[in-house]
C-alpha positions in Angstrom: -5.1 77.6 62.5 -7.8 75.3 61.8 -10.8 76.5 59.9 -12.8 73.7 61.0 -15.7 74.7 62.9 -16.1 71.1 64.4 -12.7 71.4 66.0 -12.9 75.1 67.0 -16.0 73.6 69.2 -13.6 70.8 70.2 -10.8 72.7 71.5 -13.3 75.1 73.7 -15.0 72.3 74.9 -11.7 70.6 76.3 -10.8 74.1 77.2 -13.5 74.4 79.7 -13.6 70.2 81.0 -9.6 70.6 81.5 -7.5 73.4 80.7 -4.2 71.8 81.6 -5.0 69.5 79.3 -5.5 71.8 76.3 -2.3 74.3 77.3 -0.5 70.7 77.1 -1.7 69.8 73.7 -1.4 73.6 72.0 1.5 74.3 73.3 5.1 73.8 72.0 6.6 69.6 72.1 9.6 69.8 74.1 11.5 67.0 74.9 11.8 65.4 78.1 15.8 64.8 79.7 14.5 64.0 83.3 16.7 61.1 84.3 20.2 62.3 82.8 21.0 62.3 86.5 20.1 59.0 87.3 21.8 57.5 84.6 24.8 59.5 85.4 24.9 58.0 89.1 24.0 54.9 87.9 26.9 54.6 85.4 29.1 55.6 88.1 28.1 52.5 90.6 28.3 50.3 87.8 31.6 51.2 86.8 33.0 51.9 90.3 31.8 48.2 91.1 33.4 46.7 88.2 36.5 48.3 89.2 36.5 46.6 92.8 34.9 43.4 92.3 37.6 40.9 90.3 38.0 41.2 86.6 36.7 37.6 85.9 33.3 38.2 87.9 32.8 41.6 86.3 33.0 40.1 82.8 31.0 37.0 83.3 28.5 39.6 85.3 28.5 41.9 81.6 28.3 39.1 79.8 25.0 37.8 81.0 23.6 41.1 81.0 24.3 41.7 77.8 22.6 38.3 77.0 19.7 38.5 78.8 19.3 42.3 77.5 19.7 41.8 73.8 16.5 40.7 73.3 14.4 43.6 74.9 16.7 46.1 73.6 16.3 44.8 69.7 12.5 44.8 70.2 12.7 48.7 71.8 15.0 49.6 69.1 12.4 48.1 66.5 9.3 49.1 68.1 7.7 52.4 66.5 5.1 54.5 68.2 3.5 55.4 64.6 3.2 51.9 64.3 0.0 50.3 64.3 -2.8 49.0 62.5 -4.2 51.3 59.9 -6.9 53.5 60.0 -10.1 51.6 58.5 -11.9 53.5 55.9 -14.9 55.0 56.2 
């Protein structure tokens, strides 16, 4: 695909140091759902809990979750993987 020479060496050259490595990178991005499970079961404790412990506690419990939480979950939801410094020119 690429016509580059420079790469073509590139891509042997990682295909001989580490060939797991270069099937990872030429081969097809799939994405990754390994913890559906845990979630699942951990949903389930959490909710199971809030339905035995008393109604007050569970809330106030919740509440200070949700406090404590907002402010790493507004930085993940902000926080870009692209992002970064630019590229310096050459």
């Amino acid at each position: 695909m690429d016509d580059d020479p420079v790469l073509r060496d590139l891509e042997a050259e990682l295909e001989r140091d580490d060939p797991a490595l270069a099937a990872l990178l030429s081969g097809p991005v799939t994405p990754q759902h390994g913890h559906a499970v845990a979630w699942t079961i951990l949903a389930m404790v959490v909710v199971g809990g809030g339905l035995l412990l008393a109604p007050a506690v569970t809330f106030g419990v919740v509440a200070m979750l949700l406090v404590l939480a907002s402010p790493l979950l507004a930085c993940w939801w902000c926080a870009n993987p692209n992002d970064g410094p630019a590229p310096r020119a050459t």
